[in-house]
N, CA, C and O atoms as CSV, one atom per row, in Angstrom:
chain,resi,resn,atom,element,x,y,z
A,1,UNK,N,N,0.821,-1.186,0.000
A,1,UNK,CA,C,0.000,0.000,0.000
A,1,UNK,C,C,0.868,1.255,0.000
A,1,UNK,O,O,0.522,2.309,-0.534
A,2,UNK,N,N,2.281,1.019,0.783
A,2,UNK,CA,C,2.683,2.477,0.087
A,2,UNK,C,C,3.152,2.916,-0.225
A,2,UNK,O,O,3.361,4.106,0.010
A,3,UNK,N,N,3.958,1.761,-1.480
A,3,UNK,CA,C,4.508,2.270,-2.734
A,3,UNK,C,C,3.365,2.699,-3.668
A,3,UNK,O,O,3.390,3.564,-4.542
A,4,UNK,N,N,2.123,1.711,-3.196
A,4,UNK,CA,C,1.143,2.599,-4.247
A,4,UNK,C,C,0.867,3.799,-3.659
A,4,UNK,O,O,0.684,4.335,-4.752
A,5,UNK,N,N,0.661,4.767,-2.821
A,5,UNK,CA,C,0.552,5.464,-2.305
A,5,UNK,C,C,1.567,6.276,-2.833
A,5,UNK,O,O,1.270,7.205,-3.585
A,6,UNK,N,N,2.860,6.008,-2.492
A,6,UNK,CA,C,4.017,7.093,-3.117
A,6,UNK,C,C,4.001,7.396,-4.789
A,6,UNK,O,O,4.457,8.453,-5.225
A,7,UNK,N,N,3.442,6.383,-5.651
A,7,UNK,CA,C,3.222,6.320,-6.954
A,7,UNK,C,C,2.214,7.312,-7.582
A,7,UNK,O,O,2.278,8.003,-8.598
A,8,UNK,N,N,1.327,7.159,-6.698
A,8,UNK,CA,C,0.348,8.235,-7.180
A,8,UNK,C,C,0.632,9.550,-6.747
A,8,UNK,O,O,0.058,10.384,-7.447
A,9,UNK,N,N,1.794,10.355,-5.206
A,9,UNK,CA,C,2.101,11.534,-4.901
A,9,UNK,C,C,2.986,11.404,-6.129
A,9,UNK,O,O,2.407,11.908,-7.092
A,10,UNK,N,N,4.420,10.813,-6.510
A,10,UNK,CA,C,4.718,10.884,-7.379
A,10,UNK,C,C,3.760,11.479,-9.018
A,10,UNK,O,O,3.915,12.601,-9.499
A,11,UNK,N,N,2.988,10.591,-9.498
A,11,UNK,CA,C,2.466,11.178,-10.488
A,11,UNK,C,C,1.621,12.255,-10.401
A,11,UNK,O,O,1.508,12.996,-11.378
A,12,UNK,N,N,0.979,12.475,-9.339
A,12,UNK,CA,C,0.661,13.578,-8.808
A,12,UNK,C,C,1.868,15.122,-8.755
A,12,UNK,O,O,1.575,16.315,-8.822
A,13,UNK,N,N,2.879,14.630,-8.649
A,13,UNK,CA,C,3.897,16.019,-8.656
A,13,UNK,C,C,4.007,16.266,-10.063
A,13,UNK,O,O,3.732,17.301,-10.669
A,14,UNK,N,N,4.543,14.930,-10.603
A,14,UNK,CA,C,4.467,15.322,-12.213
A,14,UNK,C,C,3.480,15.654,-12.660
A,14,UNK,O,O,3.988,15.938,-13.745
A,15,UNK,N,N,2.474,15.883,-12.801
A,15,UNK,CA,C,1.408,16.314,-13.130
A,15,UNK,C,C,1.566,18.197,-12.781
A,15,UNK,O,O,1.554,19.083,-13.635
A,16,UNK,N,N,1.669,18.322,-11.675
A,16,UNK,CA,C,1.605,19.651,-11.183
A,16,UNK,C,C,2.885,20.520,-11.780
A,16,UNK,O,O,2.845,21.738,-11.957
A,17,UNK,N,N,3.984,19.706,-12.046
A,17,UNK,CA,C,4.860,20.515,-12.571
A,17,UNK,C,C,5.033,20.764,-13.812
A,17,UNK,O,O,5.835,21.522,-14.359
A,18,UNK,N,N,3.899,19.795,-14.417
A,18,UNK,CA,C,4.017,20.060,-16.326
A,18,UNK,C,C,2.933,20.991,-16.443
A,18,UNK,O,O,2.857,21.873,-17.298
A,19,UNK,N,N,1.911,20.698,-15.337
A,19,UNK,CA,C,0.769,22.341,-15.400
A,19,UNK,C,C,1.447,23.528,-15.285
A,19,UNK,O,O,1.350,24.534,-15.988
A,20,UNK,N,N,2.228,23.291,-14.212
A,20,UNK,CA,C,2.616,24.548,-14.013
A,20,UNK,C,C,3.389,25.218,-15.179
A,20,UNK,O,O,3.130,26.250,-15.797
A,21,UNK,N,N,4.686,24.104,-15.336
A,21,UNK,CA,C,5.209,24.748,-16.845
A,21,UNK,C,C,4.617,24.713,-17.770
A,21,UNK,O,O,5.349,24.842,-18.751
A,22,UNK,N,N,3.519,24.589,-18.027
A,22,UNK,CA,C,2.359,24.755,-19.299
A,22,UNK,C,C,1.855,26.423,-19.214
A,22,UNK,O,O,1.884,27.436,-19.913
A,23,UNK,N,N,1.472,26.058,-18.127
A,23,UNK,CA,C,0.955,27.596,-17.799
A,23,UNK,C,C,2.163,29.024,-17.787
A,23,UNK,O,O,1.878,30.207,-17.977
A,24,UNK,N,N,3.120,28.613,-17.588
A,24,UNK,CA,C,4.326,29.602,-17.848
A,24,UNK,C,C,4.265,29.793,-18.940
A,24,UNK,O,O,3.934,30.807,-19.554
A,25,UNK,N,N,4.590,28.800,-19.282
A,25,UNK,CA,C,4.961,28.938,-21.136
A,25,UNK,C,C,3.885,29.635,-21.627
A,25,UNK,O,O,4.319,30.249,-22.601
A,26,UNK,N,N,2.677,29.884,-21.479
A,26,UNK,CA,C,1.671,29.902,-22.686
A,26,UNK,C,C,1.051,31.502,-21.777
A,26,UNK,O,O,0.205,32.202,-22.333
A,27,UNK,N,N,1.555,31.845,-20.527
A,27,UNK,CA,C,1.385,33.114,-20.604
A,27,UNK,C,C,2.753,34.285,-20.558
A,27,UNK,O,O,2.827,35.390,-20.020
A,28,UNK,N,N,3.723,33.524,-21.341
A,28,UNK,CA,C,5.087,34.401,-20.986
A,28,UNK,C,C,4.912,34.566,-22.864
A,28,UNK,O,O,5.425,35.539,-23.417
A,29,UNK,N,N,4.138,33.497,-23.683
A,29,UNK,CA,C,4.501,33.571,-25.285
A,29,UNK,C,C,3.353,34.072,-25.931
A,29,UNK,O,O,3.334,34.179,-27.158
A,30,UNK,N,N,2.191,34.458,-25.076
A,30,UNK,CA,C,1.096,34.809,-25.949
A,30,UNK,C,C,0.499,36.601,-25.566
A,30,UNK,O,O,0.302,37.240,-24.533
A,31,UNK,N,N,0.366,36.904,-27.224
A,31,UNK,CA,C,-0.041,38.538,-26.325
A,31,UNK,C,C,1.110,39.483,-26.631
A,31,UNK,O,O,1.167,40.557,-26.032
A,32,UNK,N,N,2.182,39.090,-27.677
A,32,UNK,CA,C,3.136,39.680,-27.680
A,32,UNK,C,C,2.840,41.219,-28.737
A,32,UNK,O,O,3.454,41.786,-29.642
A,33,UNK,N,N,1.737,41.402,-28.102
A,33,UNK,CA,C,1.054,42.906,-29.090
A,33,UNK,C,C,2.691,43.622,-29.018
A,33,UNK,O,O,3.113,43.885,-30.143
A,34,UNK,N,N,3.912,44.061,-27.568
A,34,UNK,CA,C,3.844,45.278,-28.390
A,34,UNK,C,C,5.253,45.365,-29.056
A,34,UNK,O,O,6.039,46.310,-28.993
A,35,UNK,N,N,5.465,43.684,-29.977
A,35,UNK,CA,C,6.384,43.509,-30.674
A,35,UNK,C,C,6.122,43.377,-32.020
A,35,UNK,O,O,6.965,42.974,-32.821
A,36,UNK,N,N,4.530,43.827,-32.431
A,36,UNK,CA,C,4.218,43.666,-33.733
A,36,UNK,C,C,4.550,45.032,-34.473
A,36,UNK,O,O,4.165,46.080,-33.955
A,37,UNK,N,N,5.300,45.052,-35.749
A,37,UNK,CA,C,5.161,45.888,-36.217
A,37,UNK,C,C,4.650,46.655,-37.351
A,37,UNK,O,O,4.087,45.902,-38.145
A,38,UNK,N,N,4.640,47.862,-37.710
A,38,UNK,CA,C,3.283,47.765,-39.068
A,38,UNK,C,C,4.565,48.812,-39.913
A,38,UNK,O,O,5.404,49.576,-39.436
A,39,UNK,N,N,4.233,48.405,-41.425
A,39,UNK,CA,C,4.851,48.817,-42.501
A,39,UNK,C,C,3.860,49.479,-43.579
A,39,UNK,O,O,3.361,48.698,-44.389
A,40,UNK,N,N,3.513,50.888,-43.673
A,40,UNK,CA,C,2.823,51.473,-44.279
A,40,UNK,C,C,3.460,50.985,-45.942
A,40,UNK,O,O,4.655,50.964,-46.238
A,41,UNK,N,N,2.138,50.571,-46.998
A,41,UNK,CA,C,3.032,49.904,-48.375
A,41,UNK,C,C,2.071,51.102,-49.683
A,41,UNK,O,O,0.889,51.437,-49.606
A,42,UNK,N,N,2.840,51.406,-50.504
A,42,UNK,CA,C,2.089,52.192,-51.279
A,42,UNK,C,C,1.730,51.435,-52.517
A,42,UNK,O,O,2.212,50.345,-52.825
A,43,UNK,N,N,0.781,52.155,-53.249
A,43,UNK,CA,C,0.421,51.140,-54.352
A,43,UNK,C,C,-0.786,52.166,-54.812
A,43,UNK,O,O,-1.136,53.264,-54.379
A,44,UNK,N,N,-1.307,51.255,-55.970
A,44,UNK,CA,C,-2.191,51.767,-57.117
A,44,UNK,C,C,-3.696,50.801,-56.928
A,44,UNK,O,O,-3.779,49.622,-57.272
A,45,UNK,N,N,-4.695,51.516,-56.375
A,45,UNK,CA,C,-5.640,50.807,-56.285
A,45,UNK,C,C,-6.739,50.007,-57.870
A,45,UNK,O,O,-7.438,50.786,-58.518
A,46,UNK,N,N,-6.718,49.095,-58.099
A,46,UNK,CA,C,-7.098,48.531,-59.278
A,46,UNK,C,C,-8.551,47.921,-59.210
A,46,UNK,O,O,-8.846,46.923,-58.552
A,47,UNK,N,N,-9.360,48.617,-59.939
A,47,UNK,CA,C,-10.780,47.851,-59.593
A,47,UNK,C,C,-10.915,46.666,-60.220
A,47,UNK,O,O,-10.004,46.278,-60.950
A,48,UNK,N,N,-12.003,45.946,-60.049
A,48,UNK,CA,C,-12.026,44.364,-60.468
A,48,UNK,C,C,-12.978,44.718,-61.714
A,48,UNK,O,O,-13.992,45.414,-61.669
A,49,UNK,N,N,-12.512,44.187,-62.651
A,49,UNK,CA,C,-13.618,44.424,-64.123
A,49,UNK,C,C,-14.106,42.854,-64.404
A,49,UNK,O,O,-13.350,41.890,-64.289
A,50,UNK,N,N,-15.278,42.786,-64.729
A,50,UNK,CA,C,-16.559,42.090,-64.827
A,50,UNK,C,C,-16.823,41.752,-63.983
A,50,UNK,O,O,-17.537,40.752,-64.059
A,51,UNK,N,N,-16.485,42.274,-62.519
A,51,UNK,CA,C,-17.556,41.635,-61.320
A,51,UNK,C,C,-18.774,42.205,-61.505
A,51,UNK,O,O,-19.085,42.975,-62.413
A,52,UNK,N,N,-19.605,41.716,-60.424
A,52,UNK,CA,C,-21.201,42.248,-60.399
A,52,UNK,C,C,-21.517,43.005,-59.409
A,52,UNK,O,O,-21.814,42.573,-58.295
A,53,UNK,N,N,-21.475,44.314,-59.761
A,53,UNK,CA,C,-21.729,45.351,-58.372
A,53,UNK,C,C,-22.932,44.899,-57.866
A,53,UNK,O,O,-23.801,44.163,-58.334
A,54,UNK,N,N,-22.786,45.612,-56.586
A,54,UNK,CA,C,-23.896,44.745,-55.151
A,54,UNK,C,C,-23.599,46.200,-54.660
A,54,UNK,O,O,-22.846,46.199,-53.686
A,55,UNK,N,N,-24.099,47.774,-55.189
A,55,UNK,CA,C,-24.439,48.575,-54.252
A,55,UNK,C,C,-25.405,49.012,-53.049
A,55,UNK,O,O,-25.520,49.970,-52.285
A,56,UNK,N,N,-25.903,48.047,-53.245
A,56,UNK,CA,C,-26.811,48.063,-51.866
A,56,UNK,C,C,-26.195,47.525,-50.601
A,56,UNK,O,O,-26.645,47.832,-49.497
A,57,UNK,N,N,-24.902,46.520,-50.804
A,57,UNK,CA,C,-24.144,46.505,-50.410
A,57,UNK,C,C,-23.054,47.575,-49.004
A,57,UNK,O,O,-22.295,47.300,-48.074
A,58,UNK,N,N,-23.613,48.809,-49.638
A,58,UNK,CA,C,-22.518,49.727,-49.086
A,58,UNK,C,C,-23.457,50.800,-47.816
A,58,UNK,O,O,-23.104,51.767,-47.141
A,59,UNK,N,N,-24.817,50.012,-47.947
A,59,UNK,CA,C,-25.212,50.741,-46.676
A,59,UNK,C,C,-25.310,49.427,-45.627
A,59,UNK,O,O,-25.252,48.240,-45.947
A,60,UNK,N,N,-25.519,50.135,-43.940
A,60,UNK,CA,C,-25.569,49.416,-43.108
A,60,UNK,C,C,-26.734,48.186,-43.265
A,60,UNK,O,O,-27.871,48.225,-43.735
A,61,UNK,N,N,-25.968,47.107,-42.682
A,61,UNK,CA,C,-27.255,45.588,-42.642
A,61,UNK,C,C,-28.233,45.827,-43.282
A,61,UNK,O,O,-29.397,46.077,-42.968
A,62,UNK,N,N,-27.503,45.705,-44.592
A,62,UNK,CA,C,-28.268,45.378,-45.712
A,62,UNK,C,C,-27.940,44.124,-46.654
A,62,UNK,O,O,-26.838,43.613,-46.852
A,63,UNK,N,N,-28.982,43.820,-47.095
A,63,UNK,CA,C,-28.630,42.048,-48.168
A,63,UNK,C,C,-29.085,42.295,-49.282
A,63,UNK,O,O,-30.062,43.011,-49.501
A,64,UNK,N,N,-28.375,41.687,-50.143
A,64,UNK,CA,C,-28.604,41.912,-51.709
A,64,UNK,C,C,-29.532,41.056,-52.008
A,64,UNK,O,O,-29.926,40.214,-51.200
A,65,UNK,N,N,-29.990,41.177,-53.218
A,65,UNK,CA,C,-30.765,40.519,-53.997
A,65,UNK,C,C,-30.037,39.287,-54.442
A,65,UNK,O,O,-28.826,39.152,-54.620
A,66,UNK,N,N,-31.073,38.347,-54.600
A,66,UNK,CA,C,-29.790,37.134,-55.554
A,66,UNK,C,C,-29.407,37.478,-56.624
A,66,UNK,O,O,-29.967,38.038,-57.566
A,67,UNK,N,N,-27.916,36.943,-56.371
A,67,UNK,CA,C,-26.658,37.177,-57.141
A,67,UNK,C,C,-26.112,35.757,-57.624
A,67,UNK,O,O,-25.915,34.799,-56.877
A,68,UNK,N,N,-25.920,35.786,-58.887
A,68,UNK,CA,C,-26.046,34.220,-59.964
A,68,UNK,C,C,-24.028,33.993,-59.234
A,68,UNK,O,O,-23.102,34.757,-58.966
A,69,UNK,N,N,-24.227,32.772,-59.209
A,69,UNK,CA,C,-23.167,32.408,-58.512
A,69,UNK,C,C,-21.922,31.662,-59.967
A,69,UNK,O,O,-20.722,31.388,-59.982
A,70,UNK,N,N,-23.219,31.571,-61.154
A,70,UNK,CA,C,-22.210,31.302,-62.480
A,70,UNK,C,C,-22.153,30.182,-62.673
A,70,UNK,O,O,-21.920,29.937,-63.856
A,71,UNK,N,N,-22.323,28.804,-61.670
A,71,UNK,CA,C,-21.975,27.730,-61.538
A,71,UNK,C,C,-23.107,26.921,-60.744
A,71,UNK,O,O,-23.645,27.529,-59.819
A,72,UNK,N,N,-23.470,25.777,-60.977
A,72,UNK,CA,C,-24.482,24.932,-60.156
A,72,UNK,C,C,-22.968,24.445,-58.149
A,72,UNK,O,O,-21.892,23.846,-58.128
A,73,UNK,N,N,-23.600,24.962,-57.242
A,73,UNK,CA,C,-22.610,24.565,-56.340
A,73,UNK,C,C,-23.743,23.372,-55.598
A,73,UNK,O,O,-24.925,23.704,-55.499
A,74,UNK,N,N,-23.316,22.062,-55.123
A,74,UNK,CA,C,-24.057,21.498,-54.332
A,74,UNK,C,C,-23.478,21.587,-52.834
A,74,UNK,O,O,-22.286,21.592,-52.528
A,75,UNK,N,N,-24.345,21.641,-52.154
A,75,UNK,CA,C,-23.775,20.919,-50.458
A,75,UNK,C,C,-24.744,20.789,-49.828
A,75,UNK,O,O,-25.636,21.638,-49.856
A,76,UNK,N,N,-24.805,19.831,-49.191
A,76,UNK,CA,C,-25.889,19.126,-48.414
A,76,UNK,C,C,-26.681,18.454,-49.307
A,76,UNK,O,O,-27.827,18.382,-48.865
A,77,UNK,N,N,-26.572,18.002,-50.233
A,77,UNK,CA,C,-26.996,17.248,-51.352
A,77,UNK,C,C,-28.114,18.446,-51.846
A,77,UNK,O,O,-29.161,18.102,-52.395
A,78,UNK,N,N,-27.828,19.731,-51.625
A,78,UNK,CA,C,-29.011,20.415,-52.461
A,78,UNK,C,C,-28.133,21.480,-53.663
A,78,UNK,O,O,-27.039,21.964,-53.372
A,79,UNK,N,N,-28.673,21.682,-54.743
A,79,UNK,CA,C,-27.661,22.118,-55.350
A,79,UNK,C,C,-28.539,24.155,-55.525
A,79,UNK,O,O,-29.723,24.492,-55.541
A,80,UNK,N,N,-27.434,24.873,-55.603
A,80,UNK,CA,C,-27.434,26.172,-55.325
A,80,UNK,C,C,-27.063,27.089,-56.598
A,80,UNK,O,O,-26.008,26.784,-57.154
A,81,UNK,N,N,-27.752,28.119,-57.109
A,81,UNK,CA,C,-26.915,28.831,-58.451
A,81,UNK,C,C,-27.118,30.243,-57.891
A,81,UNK,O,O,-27.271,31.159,-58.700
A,82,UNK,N,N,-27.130,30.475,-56.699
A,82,UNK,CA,C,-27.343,31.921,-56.846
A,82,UNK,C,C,-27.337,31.828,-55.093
A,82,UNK,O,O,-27.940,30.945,-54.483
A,83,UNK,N,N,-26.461,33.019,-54.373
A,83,UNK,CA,C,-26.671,33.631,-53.277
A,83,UNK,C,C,-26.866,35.020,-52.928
A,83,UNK,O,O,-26.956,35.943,-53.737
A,84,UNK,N,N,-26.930,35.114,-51.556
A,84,UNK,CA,C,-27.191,36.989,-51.150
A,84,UNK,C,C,-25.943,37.015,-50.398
A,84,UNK,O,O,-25.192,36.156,-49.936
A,85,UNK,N,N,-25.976,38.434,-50.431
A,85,UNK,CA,C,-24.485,38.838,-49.405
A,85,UNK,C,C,-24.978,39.989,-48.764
A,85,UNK,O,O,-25.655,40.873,-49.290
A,86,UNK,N,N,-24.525,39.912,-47.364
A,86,UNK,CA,C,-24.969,41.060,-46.327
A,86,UNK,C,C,-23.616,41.919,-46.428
A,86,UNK,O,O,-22.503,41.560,-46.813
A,87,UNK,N,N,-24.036,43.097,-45.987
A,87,UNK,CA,C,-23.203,44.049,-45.740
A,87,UNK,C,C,-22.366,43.822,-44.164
A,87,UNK,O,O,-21.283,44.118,-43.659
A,88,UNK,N,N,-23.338,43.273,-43.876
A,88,UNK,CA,C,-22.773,42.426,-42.009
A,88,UNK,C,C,-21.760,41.624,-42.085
A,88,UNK,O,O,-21.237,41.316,-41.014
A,89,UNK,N,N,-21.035,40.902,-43.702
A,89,UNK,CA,C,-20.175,40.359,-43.851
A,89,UNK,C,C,-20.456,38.645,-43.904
A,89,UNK,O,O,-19.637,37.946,-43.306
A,90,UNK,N,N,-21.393,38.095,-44.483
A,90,UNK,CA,C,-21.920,36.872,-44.522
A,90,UNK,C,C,-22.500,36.991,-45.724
A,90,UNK,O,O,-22.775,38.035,-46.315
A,91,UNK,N,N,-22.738,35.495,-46.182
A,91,UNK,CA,C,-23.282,35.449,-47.534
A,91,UNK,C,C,-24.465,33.672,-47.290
A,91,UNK,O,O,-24.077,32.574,-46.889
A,92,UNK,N,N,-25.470,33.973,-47.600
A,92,UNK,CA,C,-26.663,32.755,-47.816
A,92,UNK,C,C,-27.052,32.561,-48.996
A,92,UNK,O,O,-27.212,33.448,-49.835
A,93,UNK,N,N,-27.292,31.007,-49.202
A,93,UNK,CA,C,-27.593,30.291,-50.366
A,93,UNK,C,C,-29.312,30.178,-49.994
A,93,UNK,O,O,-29.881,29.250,-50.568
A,94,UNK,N,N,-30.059,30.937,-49.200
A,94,UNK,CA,C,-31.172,31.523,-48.732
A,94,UNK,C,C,-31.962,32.435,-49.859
A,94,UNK,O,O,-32.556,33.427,-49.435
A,95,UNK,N,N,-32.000,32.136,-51.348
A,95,UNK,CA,C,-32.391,33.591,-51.275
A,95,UNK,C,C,-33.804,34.221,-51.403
A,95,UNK,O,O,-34.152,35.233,-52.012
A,96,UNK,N,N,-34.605,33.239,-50.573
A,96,UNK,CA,C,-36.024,33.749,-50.397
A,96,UNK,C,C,-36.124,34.511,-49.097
A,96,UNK,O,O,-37.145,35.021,-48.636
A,97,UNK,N,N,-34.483,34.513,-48.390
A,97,UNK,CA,C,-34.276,35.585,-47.142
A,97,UNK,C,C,-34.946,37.242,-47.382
A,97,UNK,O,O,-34.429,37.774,-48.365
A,98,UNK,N,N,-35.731,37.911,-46.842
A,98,UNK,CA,C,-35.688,39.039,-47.108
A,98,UNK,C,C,-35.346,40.286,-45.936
A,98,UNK,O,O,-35.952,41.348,-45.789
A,99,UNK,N,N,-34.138,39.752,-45.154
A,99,UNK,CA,C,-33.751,40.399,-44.014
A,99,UNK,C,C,-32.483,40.148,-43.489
A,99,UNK,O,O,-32.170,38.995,-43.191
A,100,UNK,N,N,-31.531,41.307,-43.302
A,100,UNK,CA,C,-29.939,41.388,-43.568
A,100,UNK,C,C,-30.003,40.964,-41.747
A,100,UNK,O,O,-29.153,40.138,-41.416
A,101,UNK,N,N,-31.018,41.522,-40.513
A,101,UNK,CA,C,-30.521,41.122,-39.287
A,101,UNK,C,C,-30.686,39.659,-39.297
A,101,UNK,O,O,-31.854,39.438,-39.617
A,102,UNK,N,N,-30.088,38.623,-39.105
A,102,UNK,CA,C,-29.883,37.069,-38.963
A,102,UNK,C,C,-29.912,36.905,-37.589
A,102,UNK,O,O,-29.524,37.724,-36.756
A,103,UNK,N,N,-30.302,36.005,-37.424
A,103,UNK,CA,C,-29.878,35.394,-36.195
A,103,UNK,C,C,-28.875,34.377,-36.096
A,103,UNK,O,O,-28.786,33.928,-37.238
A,104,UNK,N,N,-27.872,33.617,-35.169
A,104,UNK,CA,C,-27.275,33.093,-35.304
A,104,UNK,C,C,-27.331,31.861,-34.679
A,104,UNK,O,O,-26.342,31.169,-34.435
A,105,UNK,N,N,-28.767,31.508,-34.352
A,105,UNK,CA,C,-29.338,30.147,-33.465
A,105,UNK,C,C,-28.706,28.913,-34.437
A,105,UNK,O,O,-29.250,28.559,-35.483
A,106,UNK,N,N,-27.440,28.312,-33.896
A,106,UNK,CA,C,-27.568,27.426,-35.267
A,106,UNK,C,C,-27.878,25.819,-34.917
A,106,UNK,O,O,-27.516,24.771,-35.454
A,107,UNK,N,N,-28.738,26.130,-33.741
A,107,UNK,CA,C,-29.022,24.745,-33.238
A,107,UNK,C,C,-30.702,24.524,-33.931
A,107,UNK,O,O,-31.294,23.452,-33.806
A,108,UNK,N,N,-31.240,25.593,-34.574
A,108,UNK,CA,C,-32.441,25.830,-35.244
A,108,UNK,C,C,-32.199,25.919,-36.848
A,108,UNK,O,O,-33.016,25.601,-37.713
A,109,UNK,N,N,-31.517,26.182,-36.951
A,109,UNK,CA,C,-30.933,27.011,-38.639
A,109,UNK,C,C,-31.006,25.709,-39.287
A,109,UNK,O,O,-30.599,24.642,-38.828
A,110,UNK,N,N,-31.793,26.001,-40.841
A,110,UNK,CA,C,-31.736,25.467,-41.559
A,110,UNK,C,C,-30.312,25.006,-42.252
A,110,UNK,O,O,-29.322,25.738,-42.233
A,111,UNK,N,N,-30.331,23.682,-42.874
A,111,UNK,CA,C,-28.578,23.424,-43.367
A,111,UNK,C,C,-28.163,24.319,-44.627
A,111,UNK,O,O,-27.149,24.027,-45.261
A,112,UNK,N,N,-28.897,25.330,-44.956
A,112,UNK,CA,C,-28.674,26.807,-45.970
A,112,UNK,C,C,-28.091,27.874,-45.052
A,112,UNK,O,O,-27.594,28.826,-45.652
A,113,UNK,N,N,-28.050,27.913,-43.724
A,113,UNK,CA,C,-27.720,29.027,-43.084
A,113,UNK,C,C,-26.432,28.190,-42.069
A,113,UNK,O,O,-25.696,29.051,-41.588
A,114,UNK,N,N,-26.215,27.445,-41.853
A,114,UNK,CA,C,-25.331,26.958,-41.278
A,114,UNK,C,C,-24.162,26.284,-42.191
A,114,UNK,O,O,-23.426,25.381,-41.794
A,115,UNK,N,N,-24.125,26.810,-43.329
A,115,UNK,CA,C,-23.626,25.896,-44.266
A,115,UNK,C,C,-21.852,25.726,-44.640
A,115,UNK,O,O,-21.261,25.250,-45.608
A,116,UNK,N,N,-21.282,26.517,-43.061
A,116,UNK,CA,C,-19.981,26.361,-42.886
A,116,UNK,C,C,-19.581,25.390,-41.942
A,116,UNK,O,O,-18.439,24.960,-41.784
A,117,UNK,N,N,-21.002,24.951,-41.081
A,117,UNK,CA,C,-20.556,23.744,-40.125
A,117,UNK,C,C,-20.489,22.378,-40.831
A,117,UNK,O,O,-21.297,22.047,-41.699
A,118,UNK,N,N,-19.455,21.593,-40.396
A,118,UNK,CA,C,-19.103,20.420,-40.896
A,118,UNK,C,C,-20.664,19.405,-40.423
A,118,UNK,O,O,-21.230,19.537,-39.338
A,119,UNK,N,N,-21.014,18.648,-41.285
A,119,UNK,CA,C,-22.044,17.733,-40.527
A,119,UNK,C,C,-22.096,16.931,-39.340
A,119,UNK,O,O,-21.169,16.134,-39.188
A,120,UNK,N,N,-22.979,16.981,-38.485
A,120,UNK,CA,C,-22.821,16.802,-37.067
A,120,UNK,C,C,-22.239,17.137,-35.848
A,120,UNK,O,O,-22.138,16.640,-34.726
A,121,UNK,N,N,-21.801,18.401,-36.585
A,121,UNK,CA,C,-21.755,19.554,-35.262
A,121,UNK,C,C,-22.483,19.608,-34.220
A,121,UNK,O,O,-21.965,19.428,-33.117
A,122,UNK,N,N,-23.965,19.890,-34.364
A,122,UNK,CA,C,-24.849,20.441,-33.845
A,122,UNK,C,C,-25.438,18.948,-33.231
A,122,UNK,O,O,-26.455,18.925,-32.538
């Protein structure tokens, strides 16, 4: 009984001393904001020719109209030719959506609005 006893204070110390040096390490290396530095770069701004402007786009939480995607895309075995894009910075293969505020319930969300989670996430 108490070598088993000493076996487990034993693994018990090791334990405490690889936490501990875990925890050193990972708050002495993370956070190193004020060693980043920034390099102002000059250049010639070039617009994109034959994209499809989306000015509605450029006011607040707002969603476009469907926008032809050019290509049949499938996922989730449903296949898609056209999405919307919010100004909120998201884009749905939704496009009978007619409202840029979303919610982000994605334990409810149809597999069109969740359609960056891998299957069986949720």
């Amino acid at each position: 009984m108490q070598a088993r006893l000493l076996s487990h204070k034993t693994l018990f110390r090791y334990f405490l001393a690889v936490l501990t040096g875990t925890v050193l390490s990972i708050s002495s290396t993370s956070g190193q904001v004020n060693t980043y530095t920034f390099t102002p770069v000059g250049g010639t701004f070039t617009p994109l020719t034959g994209a499809t402007p989306v000015p509605v786009l450029q006011e607040d939480d707002a969603l476009s109209p469907a926008i032809p995607i050019g290509f049949p895309f499938t996922y989730d075995a449903t296949v898609f030719t056209q999405l919307q894009a919010s100004s909120n910075g998201f884009i749905t293969f939704n496009t009978a959506n007619l409202e840029a505020g979303q919610s982000n319930n994605l334990t409810t969300a149809s597999p069109c609005v969740r359609c960056l989670l891998p299957s069986g996430t949720i």
